[in-house]
Backbone as a printed PyTorch tensor [residue, N CA C, xyz], in Angstrom:
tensor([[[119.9960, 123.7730,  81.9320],
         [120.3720, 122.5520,  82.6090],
         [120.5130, 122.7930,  84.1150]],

        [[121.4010, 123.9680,  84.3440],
         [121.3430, 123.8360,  86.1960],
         [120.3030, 124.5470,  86.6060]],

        [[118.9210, 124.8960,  86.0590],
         [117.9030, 125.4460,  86.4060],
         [117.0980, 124.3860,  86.9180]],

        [[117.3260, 122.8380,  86.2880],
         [116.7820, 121.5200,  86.5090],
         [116.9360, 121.2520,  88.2970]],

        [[118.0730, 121.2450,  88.5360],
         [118.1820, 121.3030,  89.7810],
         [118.7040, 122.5790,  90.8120]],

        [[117.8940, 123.1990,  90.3390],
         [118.0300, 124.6050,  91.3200],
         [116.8820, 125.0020,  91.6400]],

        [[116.0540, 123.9000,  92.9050],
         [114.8620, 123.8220,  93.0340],
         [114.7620, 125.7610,  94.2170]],

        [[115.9080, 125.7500,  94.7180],
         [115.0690, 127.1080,  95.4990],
         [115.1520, 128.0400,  94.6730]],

        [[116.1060, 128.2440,  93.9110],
         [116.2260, 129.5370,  92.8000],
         [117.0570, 130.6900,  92.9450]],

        [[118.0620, 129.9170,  93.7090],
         [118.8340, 130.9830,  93.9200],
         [120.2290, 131.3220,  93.2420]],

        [[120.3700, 130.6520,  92.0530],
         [121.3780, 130.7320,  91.1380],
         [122.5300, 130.2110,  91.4510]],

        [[122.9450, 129.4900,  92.3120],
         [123.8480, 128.5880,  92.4220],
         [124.1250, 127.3720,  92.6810]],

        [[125.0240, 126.6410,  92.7350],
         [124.6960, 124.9610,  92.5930],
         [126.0090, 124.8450,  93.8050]],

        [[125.4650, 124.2500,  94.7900],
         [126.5330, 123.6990,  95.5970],
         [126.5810, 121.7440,  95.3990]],

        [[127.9050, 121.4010,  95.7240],
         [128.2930, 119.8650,  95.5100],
         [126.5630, 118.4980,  95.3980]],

        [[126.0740, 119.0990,  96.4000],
         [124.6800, 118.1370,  96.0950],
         [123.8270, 118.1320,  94.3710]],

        [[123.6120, 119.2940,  94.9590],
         [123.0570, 120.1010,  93.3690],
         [123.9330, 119.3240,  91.9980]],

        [[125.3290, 119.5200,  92.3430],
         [125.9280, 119.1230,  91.1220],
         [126.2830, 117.9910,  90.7130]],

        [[125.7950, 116.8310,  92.1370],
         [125.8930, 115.3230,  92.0300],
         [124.4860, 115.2120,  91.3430]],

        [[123.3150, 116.2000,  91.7930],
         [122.4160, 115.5550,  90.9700],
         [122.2480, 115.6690,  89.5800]],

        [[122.6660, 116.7900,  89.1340],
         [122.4880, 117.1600,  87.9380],
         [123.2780, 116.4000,  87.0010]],

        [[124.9490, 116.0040,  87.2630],
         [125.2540, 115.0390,  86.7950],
         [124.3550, 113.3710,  86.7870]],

        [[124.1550, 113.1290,  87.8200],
         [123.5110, 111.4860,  88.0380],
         [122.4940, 111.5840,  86.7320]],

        [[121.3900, 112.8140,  87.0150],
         [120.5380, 112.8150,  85.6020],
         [121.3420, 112.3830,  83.9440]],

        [[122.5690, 112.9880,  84.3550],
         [123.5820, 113.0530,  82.3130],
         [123.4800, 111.5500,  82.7860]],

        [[124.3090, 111.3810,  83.7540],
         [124.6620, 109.7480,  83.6320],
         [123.9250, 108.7570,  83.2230]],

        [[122.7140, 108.9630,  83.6540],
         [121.4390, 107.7800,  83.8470],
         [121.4660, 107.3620,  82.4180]],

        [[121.4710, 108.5940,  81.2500],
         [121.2710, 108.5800,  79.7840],
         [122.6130, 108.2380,  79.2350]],

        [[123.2330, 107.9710,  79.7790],
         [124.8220, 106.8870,  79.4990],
         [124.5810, 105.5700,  79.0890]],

        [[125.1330, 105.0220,  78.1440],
         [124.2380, 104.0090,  77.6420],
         [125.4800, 102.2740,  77.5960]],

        [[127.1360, 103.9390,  77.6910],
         [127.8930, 102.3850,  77.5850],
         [128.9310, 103.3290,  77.7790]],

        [[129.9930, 102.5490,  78.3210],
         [131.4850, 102.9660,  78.7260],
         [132.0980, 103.8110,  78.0240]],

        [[131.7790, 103.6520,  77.1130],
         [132.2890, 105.0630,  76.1890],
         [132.1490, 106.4890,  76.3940]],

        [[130.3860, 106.4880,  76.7440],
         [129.8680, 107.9590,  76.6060],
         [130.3550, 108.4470,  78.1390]],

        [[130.6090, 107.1980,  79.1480],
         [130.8060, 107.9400,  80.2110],
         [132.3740, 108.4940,  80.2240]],

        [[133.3450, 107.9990,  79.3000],
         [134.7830, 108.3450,  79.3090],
         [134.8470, 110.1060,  78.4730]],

        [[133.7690, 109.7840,  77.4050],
         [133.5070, 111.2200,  76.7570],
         [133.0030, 112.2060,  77.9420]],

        [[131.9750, 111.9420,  78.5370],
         [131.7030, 113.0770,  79.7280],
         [133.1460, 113.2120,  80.7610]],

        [[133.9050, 111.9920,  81.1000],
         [135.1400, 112.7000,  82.1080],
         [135.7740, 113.4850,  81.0980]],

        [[135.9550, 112.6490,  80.0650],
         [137.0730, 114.0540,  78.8360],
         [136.4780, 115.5770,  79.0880]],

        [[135.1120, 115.9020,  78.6710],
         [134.3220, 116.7980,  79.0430],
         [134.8490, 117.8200,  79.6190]],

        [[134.9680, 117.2150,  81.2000],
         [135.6810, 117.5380,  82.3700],
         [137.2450, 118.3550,  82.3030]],

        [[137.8070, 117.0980,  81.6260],
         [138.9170, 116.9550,  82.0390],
         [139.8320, 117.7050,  80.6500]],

        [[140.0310, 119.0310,  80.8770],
         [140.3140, 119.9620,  79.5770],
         [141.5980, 119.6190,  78.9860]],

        [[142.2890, 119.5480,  79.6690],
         [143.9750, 119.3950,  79.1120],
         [144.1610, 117.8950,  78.7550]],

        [[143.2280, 116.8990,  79.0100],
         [143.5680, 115.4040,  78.8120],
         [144.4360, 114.9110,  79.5520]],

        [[144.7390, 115.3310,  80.6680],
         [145.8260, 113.9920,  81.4330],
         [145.5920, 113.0840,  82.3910]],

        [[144.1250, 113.0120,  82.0940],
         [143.3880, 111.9820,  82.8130],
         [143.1140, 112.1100,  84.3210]],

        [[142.8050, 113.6630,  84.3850],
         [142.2210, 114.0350,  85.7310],
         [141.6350, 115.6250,  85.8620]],

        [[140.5290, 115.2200,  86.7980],
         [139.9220, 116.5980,  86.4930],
         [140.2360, 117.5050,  87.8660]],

        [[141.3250, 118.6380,  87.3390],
         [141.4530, 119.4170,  88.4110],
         [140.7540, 120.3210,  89.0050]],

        [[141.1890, 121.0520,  89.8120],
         [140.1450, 122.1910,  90.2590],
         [140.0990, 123.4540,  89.7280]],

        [[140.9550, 123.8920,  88.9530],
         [140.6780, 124.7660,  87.6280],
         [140.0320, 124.2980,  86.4610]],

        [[139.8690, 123.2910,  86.4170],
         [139.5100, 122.6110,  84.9120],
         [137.7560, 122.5320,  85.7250]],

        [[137.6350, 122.3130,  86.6660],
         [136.0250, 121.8250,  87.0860],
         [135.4710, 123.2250,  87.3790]],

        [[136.2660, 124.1370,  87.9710],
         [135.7750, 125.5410,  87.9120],
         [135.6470, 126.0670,  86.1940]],

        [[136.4610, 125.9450,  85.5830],
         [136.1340, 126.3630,  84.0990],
         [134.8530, 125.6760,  83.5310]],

        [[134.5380, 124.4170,  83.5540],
         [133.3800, 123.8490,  83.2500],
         [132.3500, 124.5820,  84.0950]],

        [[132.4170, 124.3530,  85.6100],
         [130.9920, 124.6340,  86.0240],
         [130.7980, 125.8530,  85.9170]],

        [[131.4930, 127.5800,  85.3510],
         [131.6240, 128.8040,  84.7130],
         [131.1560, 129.0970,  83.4620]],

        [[130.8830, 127.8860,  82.7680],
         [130.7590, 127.6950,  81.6980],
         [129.1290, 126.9610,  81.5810]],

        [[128.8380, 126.2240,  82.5670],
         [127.7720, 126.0580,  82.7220],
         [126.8070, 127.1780,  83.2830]],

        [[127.4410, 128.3450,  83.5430],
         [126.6710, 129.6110,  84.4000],
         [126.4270, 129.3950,  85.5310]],

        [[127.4970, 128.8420,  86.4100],
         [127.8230, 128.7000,  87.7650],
         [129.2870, 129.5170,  88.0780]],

        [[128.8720, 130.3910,  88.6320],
         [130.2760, 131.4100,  89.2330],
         [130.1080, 130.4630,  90.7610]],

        [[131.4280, 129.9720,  91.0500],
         [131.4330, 129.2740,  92.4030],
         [132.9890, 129.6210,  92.9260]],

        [[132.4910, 130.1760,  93.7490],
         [133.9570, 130.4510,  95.2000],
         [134.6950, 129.2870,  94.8450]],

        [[136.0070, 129.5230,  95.3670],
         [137.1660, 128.6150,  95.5570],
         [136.9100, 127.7750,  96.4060]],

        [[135.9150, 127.9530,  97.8330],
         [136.0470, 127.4780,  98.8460],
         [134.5130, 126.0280,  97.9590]],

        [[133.6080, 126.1840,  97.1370],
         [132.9690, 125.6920,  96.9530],
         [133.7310, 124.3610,  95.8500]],

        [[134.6140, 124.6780,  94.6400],
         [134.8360, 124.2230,  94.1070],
         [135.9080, 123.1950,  95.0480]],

        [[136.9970, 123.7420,  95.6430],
         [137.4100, 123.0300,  96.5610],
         [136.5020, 121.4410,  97.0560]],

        [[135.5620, 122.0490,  97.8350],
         [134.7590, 121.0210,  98.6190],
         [134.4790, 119.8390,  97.6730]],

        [[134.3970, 120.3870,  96.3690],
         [133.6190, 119.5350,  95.1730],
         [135.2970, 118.4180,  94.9630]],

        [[135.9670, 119.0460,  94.7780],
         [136.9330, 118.1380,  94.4720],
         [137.2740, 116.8580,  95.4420]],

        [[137.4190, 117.6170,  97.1170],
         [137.8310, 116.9090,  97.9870],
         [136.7730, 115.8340,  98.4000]],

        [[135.8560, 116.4350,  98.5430],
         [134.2860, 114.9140,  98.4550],
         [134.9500, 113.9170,  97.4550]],

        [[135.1840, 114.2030,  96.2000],
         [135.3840, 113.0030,  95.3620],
         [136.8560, 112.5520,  95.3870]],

        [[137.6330, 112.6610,  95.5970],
         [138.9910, 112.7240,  95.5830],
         [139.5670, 111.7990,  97.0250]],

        [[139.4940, 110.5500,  96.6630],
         [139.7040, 109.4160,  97.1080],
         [140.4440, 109.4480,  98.0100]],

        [[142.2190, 109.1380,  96.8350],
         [143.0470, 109.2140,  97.2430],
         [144.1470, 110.7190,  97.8230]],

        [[143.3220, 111.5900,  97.5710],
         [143.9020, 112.7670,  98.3590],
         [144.7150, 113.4170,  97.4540]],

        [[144.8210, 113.2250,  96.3260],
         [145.6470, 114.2460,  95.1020],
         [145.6840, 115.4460,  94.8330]],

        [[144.1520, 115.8590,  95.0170],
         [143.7050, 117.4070,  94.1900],
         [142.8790, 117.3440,  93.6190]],

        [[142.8060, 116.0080,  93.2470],
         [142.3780, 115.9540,  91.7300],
         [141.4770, 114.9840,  91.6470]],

        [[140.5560, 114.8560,  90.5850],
         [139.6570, 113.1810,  90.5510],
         [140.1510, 112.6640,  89.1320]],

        [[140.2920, 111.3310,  89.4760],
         [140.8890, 110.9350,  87.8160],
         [140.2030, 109.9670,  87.8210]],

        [[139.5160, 109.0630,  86.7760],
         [138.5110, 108.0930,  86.3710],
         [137.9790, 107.6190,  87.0070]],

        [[138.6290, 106.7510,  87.5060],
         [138.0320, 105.6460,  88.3550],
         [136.9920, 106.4840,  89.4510]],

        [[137.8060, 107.5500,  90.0530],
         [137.3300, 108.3670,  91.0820],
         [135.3780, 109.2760,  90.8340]],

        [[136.1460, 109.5120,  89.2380],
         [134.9430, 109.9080,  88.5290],
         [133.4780, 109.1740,  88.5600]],

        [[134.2850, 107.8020,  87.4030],
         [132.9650, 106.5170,  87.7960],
         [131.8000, 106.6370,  89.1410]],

        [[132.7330, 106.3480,  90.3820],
         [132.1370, 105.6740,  91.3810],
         [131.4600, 106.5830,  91.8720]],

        [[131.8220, 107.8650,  92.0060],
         [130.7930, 109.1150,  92.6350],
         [129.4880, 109.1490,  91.1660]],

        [[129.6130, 109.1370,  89.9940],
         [128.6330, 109.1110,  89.3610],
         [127.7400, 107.9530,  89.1800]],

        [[128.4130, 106.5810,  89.6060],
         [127.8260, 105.5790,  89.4430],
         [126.6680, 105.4150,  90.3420]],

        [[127.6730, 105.8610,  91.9140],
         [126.9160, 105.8450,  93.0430],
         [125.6110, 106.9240,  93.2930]],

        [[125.5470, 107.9860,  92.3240],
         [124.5400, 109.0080,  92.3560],
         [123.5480, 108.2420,  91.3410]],

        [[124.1040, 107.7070,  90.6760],
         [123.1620, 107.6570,  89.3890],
         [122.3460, 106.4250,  90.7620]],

        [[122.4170, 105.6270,  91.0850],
         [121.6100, 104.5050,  90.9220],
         [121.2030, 105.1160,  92.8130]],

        [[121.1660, 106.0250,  93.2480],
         [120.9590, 106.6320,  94.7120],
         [121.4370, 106.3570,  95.7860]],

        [[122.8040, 106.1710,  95.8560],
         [123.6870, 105.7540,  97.2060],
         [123.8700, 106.6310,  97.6090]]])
């Protein structure tokens, strides 16, 4: 999957990379549901936000080893209101907005 968008080949995925590769899951989202199952995905402990240990454990898990300073960036791009953290809504609109090319 992150070989899809790892057009130079250099084995890592920085925040662009990982908006696209998500927008692709999204596109095949078919209804409100599947997109609440992909934040669950995310979001390991369930308290309705995906932190920056929980998004580093996923994207580690996807075979992305990413610096603090990278995962960081990933959070704070999406992270609206300034928490730490992205929680739904926050989720939606960065995937909504990739999926359809804003």
């Amino acid at each position: 999957m992150i070989n899809e968008v790892d057009a130079d080949d250099n084995r890592t995925i920085d925040f662009p990379k990982f908006l696209n590769l998500m927008a692709r899951k999204i596109k095949n989202i078919d209804s409100e549901e599947e997109l609440k199952k992909t934040f669950q995905f995310f979001d390991k402990n369930q308290n309705g936000f995906i932190s920056i240990v929980e998004l580093r454990h996923v994207m580690s898990n996807l075979g992305e080893k990413l610096v603090d300073e990278e995962v960081d960036e990933m959070i704070h791009r999406v992270d609206v209101d300034g928490h730490g953290h992205i929680n739904y809504e926050e989720f939606v609109k960065v995937m909504m907005a990739n999926s359809l090319g804003w």
